[in-house]
C-alpha positions, 0 to 999 in steps of 0.5 A, a space after each residue: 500500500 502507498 499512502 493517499 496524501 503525499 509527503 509535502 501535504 503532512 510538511 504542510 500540516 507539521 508547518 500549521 502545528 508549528 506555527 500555532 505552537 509559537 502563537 500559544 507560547 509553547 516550544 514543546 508539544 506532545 499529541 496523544 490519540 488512542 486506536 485500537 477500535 475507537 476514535 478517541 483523538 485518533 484524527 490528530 495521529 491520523 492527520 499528522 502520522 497517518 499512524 492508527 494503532 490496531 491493538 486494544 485490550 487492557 493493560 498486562 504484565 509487558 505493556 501499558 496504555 495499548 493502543 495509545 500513540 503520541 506525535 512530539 512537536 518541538 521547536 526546530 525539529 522534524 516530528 517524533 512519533 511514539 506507537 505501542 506498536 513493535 514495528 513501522 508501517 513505513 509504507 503508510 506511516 509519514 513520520 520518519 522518527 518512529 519509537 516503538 514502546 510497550 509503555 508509550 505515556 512513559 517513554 515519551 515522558 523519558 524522552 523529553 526529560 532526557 533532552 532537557 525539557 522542562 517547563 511548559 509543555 503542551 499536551 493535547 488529550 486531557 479528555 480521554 487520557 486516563 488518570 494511571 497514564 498521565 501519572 506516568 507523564 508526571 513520574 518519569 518527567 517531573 521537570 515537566 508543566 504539562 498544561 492542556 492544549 486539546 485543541 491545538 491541532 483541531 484548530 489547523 484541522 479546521 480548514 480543509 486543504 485541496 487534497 482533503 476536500 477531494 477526499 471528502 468528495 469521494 465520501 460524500 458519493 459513499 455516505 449518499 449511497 450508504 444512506 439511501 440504501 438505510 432509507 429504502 430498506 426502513 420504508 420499504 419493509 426490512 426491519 432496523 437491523 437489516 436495513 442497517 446490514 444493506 447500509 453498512 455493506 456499502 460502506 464496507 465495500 467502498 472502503 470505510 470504517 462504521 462508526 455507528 449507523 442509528 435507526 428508530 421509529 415507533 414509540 422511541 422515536 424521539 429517542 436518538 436511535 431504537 436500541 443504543 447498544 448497536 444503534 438498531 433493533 430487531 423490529 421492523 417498522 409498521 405500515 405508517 410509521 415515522 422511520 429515522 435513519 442515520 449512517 456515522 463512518 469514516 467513509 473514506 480515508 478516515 474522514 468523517 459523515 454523519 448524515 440523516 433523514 426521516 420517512 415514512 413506511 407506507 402512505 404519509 399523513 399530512 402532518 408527518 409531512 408537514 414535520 417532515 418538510 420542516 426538518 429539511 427546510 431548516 436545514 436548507 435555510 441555515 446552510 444557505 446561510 452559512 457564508 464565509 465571515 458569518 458567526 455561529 452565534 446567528 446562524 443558530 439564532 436563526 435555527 432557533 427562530 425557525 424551530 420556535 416558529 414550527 412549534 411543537 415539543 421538545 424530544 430527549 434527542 434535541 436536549 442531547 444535542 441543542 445544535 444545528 451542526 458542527 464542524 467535521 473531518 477526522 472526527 467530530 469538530 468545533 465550532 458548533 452551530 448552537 446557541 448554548 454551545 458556540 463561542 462569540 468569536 466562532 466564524 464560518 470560514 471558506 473551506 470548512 466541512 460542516 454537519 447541518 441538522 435540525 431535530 423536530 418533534 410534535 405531539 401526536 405525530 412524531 420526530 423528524 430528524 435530518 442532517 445534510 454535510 457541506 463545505 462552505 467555498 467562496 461563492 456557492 457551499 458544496 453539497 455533499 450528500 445527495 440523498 433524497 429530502 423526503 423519504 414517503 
């Protein structure tokens, strides 16, 4: 295998990092992401090594902290990557500086303080790092301030290069086809989990990872999805029936989609319609929006505005997620598109990938849900996913 993005495009990256370092005051920074099956971080590794590490597990008498891999950044020098891993993939892998560790919190540790480092250091996965590892850290290099940066390189991520946004163009063909096939198997008959199965067959077989794919209808359907534990059930939808469907997956080369859409099985009411067709209003009225130099902050005023103006209830899914969107790549990013949740300095920029979704519920008629994925450009947004508005 040869890596998809090419040499001068993770210089490019190493470059950004850099440079914000240096903005923030920091001559040292170390990044952790963990693999092994989750997406913990793994998207700050993925976009600065192209590492993912495949082991998980728990802890045991030879190593520590599996799955967990570190990128160093100091000043004046070329990246250092540290893997739990006993061997490189050095057909994939962009680092040229690779440790090979069982015990990767303490070796890094090591590394630094046998440099000299101390002071300051800015370390970035204070959410997901464990208590027993980050002690670790504070043992073997106790010279060492680590201060929490989480965010330090989500920052660089935010603005897609040309190369990415290629990639999610590709993304965005298998995430349209993935969805379309949940939809057509939730209305036409299946039940959750067979739908799901035709769903992530074509996610597969396009070459992506699932995160999740959520279904729901019947009396949970204000709930995110039937079943949590798998995200769908062993139910089949009835005849009349509001049906909700979503497909979460790195769908190609570790970018991230998560669109959604609600239909119907069988014959539509007026008012499932109405619920329907307001969703997806929604969100064609606040992608439009979305313009480069915009704030946030309006944009999901707005959205307030509109879901106020529909009426109806408030679900358990709309005060799981009281936004409109959020940005996306390797991972779910910031900002988000939320009167509680954004920043007043928080703008759309050009060349940005945004979920844009609305959640709608009403009494008597049930919940709609729909999310469309764009990428803002300097005179028109892109459309990414292609599916169908209304599914009935």
């Amino acid at each position: 295998m040869l890596r998809y993005f090419p040499l001068d495009e993770y210089e490019t990256r190493w470059a950004r990092v850099l440079t914000e370092m240096e903005v923030r005051g920091f001559e040292t920074a170390v990044v952790f992401g963990r693999g092994g099956g989750t997406l913990d971080n793994c998207g700050d590794i993925l976009y600065l090594s192209n590492h993912y590490a495949i082991s998980g597990g728990l802890d045991s008498l030879i190593w520590s902290a599996r799955s967990f891999s570190a990128v160093i950044f100091r000043k004046g020098q070329a990246p250092r990557l540290v893997i739990d891993e006993p061997e490189t993939r050095r057909d994939l892998v962009s680092v040229r500086d690779v440790t090979c560790t069982n015990h990767p919190f303490r070796c890094v540790a090591e590394l630094l303080a046998a440099e000299g480092v101390d002071g300051s250091v800015a370390l970035v996965g204070t959410q997901f790092i464990p208590v027993k590892y980050y002690q670790q850290l504070l043992d073997a290099a106790p010279g060492i301030n680590w201060v929490a940066a989480d965010d330090l390189v989500k920052s660089v991520r935010r603005i897609k290069s040309p190369r990415e946004r290629e990639c999610y163009r590709i993304a965005g063909e298998s995430a349209t086809i993935a969805l379309n096939r949940l939809m057509q198997g939730l209305t036409g008959g299946l039940s959750e989990q067979e739908a799901a199965g035709e769903a992530a067959r074509e996610v597969v077989r396009r070459g992506g990872r699932i995160q999740m794919i959520g279904t729901n209808h019947g009396e949970t359907l204000g709930f995110d999805q039937r079943f949590p534990l798998t995200g769908y059930s062993a139910d089949v939808p009835r005849m009349g029936d509001i049906v909700t469907g979503t497909v979460h997956a790195a769908f190609f080369q570790g970018y991230l989609l998560d669109p959604g859409r609600t239909g119907v099985r069988g014959k539509a009411t007026a008012g499932q319609k109405r619920l329907i067709e307001a969703a997806a209003h929604i969100v064609h009225h606040l992608s439009a929006m979305m313009r480069p130099g915009v704030a946030t902050l309006d944009v999901a005023a707005e959205g307030d505005r509109l879901t106020r103006a529909f009426g109806g209830t408030v679900s358990p899914i709309m005060k799981n997620f009281p936004f409109y969107g959020h940005g996306i790549g390797l991972g779910f990013e910031y900002p988000r598109l939320s009167s509680v949740m954004s920043l007043p300095e928080d703008r759309i920029e050009q060349n940005m990938v945004f979920g844009v979704e609305a959640f709608l519920s009403l009494d008597g008629t049930g919940s709609a849900f729909f999310e469309n994925i764009i990428m803002i450009g300097e005179h028109d947004n892109e459309l990414l996913t292609r599916s169908p508005d209304c599914w009935f």
